[in-house]
C-alpha positions in Angstrom: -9.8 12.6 -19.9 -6.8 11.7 -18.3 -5.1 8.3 -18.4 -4.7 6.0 -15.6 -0.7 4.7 -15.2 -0.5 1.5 -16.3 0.2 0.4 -12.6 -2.9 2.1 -11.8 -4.8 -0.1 -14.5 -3.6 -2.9 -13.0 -4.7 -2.4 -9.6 -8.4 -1.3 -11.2 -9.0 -4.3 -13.0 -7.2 -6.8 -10.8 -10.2 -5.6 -8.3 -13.2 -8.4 -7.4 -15.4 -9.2 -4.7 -13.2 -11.2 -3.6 -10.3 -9.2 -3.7 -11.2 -5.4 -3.1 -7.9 -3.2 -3.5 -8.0 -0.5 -1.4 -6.2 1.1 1.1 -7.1 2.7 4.2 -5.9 5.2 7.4 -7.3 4.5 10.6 -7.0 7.8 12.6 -8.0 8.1 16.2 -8.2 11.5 17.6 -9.1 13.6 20.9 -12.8 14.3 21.3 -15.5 15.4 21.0 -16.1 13.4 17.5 -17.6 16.6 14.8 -20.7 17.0 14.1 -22.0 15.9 10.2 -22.0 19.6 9.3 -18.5 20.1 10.7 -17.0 17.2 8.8 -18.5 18.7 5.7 -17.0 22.1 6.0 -13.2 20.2 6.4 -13.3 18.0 3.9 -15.3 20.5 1.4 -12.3 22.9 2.2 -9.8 20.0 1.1 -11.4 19.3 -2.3 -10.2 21.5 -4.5 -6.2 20.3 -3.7 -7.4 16.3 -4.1 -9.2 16.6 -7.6 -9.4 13.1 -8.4 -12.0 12.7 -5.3 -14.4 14.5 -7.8 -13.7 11.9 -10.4 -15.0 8.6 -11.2 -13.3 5.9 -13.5 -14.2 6.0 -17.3 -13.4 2.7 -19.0 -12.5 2.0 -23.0 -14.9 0.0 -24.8 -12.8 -3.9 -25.4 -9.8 -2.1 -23.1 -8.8 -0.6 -26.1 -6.5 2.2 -23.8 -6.0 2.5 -20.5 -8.7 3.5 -18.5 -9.3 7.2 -17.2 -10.2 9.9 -15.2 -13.4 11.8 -15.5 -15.3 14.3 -13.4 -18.2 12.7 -11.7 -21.3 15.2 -12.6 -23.0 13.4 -9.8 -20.9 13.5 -7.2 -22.5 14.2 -3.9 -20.4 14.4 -1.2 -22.5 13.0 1.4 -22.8 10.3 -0.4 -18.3 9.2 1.1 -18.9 10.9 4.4 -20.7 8.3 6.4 -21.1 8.1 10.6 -21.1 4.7 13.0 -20.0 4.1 16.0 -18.5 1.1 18.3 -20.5 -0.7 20.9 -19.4 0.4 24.5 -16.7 0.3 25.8 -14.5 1.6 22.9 -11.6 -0.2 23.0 -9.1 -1.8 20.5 -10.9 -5.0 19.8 -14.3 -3.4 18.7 -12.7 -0.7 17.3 -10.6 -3.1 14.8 -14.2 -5.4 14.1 -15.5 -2.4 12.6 -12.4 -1.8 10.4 -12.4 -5.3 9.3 -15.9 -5.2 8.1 -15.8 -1.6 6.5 -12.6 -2.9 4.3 -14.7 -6.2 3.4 -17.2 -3.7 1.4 -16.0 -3.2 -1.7 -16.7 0.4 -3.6 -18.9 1.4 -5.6 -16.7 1.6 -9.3 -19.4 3.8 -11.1 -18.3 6.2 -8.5 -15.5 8.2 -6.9 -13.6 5.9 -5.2 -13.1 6.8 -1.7 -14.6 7.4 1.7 -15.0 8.7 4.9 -16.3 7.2 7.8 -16.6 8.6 11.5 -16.7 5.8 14.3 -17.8 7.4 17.4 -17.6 6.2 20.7 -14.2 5.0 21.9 -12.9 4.8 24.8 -11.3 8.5 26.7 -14.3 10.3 24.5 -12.0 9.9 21.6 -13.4 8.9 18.0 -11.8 7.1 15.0 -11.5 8.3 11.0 -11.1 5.5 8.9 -10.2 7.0 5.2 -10.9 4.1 2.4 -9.5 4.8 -1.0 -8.7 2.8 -3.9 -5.5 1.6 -4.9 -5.5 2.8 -8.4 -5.6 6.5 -7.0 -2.7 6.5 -4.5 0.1 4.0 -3.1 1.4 4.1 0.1 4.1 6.8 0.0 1.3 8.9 -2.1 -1.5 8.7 0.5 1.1 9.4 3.3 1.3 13.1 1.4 -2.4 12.8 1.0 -2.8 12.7 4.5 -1.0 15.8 4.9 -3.3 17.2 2.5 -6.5 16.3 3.6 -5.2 16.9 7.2 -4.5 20.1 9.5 -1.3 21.3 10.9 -2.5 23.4 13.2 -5.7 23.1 15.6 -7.0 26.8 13.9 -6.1 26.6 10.2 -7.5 29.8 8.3 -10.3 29.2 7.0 -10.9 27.9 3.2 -13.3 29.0 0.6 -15.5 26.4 1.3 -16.7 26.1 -2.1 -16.9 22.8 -3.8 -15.5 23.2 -7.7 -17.4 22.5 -10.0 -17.2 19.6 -12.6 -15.3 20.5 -16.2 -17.8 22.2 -18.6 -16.1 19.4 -21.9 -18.6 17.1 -21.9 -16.8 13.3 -21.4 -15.5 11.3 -24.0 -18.1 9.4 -26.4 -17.8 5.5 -27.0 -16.7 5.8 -30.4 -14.3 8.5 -29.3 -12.6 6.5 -26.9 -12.3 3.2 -28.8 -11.1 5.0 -32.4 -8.0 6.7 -29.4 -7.5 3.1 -27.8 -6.9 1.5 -31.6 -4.6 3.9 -32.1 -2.9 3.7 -28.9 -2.9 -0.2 -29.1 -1.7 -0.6 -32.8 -0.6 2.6 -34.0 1.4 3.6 -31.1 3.4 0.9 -30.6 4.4 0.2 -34.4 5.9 3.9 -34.6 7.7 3.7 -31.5 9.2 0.5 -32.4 10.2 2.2 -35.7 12.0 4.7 -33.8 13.9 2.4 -31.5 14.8 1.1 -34.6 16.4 4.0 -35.5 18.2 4.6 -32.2 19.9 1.4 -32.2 23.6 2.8 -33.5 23.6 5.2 -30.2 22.5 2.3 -27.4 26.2 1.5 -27.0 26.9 4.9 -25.7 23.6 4.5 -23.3 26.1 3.3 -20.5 24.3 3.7 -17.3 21.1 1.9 -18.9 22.9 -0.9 -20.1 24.8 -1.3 -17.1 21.5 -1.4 -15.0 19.9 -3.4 -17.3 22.7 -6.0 -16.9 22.6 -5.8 -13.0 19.3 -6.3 -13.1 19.5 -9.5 -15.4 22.0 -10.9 -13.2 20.6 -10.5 -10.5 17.2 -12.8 -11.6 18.8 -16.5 -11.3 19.3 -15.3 -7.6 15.3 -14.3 -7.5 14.2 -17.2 -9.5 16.3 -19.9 -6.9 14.6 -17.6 -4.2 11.0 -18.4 -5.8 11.7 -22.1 -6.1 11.6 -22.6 -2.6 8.3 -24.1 -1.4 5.5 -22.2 0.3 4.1 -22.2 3.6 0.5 -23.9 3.1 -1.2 -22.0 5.3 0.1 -18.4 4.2 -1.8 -19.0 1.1 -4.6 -16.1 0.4 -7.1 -14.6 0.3 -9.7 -17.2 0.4 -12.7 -15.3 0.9 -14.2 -11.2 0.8 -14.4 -10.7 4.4 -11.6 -8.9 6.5 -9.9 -9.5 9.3 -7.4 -6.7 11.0 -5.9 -6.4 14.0 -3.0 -3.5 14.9 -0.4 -2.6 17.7 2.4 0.4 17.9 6.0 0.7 19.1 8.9 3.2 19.5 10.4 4.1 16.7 13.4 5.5 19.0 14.1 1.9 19.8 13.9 0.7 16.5 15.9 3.6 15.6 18.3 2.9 18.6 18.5 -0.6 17.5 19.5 -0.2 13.8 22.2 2.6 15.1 23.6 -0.4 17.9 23.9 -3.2 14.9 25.2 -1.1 12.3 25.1 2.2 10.6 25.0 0.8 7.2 21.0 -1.3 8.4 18.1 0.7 8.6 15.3 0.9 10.1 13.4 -1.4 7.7 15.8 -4.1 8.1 14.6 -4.2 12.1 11.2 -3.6 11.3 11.1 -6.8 8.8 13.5 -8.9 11.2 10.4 -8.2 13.9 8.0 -9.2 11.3 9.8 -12.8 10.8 9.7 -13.1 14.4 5.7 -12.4 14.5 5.8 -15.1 11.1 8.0 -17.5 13.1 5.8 -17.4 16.5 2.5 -17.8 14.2 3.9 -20.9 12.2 5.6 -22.7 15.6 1.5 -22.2 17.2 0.6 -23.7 14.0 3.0 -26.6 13.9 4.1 -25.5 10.4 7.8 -24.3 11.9 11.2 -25.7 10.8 14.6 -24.6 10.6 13.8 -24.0 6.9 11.4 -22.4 6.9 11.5 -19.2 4.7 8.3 -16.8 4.3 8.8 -14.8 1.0 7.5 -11.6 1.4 6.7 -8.3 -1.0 8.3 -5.6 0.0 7.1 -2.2 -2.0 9.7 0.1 -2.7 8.7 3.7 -3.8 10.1 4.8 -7.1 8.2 8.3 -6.7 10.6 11.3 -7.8 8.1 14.3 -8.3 6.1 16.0 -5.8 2.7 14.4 -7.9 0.8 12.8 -4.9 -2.0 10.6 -6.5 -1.1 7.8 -8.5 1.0 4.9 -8.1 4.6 5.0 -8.4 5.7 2.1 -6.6 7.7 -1.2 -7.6 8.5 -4.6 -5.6 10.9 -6.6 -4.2 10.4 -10.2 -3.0 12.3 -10.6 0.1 12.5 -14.1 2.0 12.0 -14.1 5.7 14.0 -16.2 7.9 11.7 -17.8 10.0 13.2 -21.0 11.0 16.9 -18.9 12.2 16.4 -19.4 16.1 19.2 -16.0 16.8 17.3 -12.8 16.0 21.3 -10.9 14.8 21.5 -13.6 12.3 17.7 -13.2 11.0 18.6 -9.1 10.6 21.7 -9.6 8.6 20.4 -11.8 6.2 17.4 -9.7 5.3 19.8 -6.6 5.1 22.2 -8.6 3.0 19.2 -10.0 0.9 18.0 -6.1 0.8 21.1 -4.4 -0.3 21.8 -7.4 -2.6 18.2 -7.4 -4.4 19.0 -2.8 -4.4 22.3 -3.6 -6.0 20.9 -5.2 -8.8 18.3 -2.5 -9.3 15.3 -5.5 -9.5 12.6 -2.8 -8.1 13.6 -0.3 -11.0 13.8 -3.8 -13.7 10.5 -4.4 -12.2 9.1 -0.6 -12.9 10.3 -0.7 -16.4 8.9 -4.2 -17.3 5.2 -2.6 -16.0 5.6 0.6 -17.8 6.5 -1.6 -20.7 3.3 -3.6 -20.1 0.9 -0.4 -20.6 2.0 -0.8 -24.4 -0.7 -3.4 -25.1 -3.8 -2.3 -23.0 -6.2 -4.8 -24.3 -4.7 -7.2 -22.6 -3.9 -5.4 -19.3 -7.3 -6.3 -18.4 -6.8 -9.9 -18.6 -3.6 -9.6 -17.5 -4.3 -8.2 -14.2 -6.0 -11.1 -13.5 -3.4 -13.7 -14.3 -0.5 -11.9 -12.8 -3.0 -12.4 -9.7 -2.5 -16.1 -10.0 0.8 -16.7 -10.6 1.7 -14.4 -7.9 0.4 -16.9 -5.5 3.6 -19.3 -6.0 6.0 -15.8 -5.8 5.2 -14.3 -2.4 3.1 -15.0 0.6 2.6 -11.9 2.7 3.2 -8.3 2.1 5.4 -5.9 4.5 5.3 -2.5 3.3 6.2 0.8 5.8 5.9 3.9 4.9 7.3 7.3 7.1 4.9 9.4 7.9 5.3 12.8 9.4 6.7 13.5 13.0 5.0 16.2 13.5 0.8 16.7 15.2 -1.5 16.5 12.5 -5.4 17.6 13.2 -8.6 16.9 11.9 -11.9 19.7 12.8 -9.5 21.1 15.2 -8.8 17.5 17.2 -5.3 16.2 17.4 -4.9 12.8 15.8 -3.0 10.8 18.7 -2.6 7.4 16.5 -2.2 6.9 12.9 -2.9 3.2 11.4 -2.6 1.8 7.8 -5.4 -0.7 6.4 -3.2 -2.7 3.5 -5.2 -5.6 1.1 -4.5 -9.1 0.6 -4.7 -10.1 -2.9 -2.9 -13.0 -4.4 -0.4 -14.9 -2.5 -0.3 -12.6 0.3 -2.8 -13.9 3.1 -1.5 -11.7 5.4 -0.4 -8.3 4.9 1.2 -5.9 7.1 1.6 -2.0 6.7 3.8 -0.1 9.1 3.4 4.2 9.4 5.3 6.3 11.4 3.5 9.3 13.4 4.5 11.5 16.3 7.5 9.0 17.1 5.3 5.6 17.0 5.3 3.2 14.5 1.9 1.7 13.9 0.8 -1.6 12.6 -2.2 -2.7 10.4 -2.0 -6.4 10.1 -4.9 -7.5 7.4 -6.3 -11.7 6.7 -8.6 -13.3 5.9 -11.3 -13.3 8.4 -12.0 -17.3 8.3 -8.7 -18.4 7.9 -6.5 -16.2 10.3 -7.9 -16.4 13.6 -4.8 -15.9 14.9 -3.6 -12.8 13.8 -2.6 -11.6 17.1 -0.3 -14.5 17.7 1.4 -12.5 15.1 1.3 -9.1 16.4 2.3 -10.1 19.8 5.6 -11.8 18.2 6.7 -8.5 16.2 6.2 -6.9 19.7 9.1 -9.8 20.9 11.1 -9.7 17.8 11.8 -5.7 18.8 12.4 -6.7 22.2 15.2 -9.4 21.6 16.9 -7.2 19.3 16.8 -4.5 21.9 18.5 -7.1 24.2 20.7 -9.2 21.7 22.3 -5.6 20.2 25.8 -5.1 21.3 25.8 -2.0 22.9 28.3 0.9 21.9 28.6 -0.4 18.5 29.3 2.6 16.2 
């Protein structure tokens, strides 16, 4: 059985009703949609390089250890390929209905956790795949390479085996198995390895480059912790409820590109992106009569600390960045989030953040329980969630059809009632904007606003600037 991260434990048990964690893909593509028995012989072809879709998650009696993956002897996959389709005409807004009510369902845990649905009937004979999995099994930068994966590159692809593999012959783990491993691991474990830092101690002084990042990193939390004392916007508080809403636009990455290239070689292109994302947060406050010129809107901002080709899994840290909503000149509102960005990089707080969860997977019995509080507390810490990922610039295809628009699906849990994923295809960005489906009616009051943030940057740049 192989262990889940301890990052990947957290996102399993953190998961409710209320709260389902996944993450999702919503692909539209040139038609005609596949038939069942099409879809089946692509994704059956795909299986044997994305094992964990075969496996289902095997728990450790009192959390003992860290949960795990075993092969599903059940699986069936018709059971995550699943067809609808959109009432005519096909367009955007039915298109996103659906989405938002297929990421209100949460998955089955006794089961693989992912699926497949086909939505047929858009508009310009075109169809949608919308690809749910949990977070546990992939992060962001993770399912961008799964995409690749489970994707074509080429409208003909040679053709696979088309042979499902089987499940492992070793039968799974017993009870008593597992909890006589997770004592171990949660008492045994731990007192040896603090036995041999004990032993290390005399050569930490010569462990330079640790200690020096270690330091950064502690001075850089008084600046984090002022950050965090800063009072919430009331109404960004979330999720209040299991239902979903989602709404989405695109843009040009050559003009976001363009733009970060005008302001300053050193910014990059998520500096714009987030600057266009506190103009979205500053339109939606000013409708709601919650704007001031204070107003900050802190915001998680995942940073990828991946560096192995290993696509599932989560390797992924944080950094809470504050968005300044209430600064009326859009130049001023991009330097201070690069400044905050290479500031809060300087001081190496993702990596701190990294080490302090990997350090957390010592004590899996209370993982469990933890997951749960560091839900709570992360309500006062961060409001929304801005995460972009690149994707790949080059056509991807699914059953021989050309995907033509590539959109992310990213949860709210926490303090985030509104989160937004950004994915690059093809020279687009696109946008996946998730809330709660009571409390954020006005979702596309934000969208619209990220659409004038990048415009008012396009026009405030000064041109020529090398």
């Amino acid at each position: 059985m192989e262990r889940m991260s301890t990052l990947d434990a957290g996102f399993y048990f953190a998961d409710s009703e209320r709260t389902p964690l996944h993450i999702a893909s919503v692909t539209v593509l040139e038609g005609p949609p596949p038939t069942h028995e099409e879809l089946v012989r692509t994704v059956t072809a795909k299986l044997p390089q994305v094992p964990r879709y075969r496996q289902r998650v095997r728990t450790v009696p009192l959390n003992l250890d860290l949960p795990g993956w075993v092969d599903d002897p059940n699986f069936r996959l018709s059971y995550h390929l699943r067809h609808t389709a959109v009432p005519s005409p096909g367009g955007p807004e039915q298109l996103r209905n659906l989405v938002g009510r297929i990421m209100s369902q949460r998955m089955d845990p006794a089961r693989p956790l992912w699926e497949m649905w086909v939505a047929e009937g858009l508009a310009d004979g075109r169809w949608a795949l919308i690809a749910k999995v949990h977070h546990c099994v992939v992060d962001g930068v993770g399912g961008s390479d799964l995409i690749t994966v489970l994707f074509d590159l080429e409208p003909d692809p040679p053709s696979g085996p088309g042979e499902q593999p089987q499940p492992a012959e070793d039968p799974a783990p017993s009870k008593l198995s597992l909890a006589l491993g997770g004592l171990g691991q949660s008492v045994v474990a731990p007192a040896g390895a603090l036995v041999r830092r004990l032993a290390r101690l005399p050569a930490l002084p010569f462990q330079t480059d640790r200690l020096r990042e270690a330091g950064q990193f502690a001075g850089g939390l008084p600046d984090t912790v002022e950050h965090i004392a800063h009072p919430p916007v009331p109404s960004l508080h979330g999720p209040t409820g299991p239902h979903r809403r989602w709404v989405s636009l695109e843009a040009d990455l050559d003009q976001v590109k363009t733009i970060r290239r005008e302001l300053d070689l050193d910014y990059t292109v998520n500096d714009v992106i987030l600057a266009a994302v506190t103009r979205g947060f500053r339109d939606l406050l000013a409708e709601r009569g919650e704007l001031a010129p204070d107003t900050l809107v802190r915001s998680l901002v995942p940073v990828s600390v991946r560096q192995d080709a290993q696509t599932l899994g989560n390797r992924v840290s944080a950094l809470v960045v504050e968005l300044p909503c209430g600064e009326p000149d859009p130049l001023a509102r991009v330097e201070s989030l690069h400044a905050q960005m290479a500031r809060l990089k300087q001081t190496h707080q993702a990596a701190g953040a990294d080490a302090l969860v990997r350090l957390a997977g010592t004590a899996p019995t209370m993982l469990s329980l933890a997951s749960r509080a560091v839900m709570t507390v992360a309500r006062t810490l961060f409001q929304t969630v801005t995460t972009n990922v690149p994707g790949p610039q080059f056509p991807l295809y699914v059953a021989g059809r050309k995907v033509v628009a590539l959109y992310p699906y990213v949860p709210i849990a926490a303090g985030a009632g509104i989160a937004t994923g950004i994915f690059s295809y093809l020279g687009r960005l696109y946008f996946g904007v998730t809330g709660d489906f009571d409390t954020t009616l006005d979702l596309e009051v934000f969208t619209a606003g990220i659409t004038h943030g990048l415009d008012e940057l396009a026009s405030a740049v000064p041109k020529g600037n090398r």
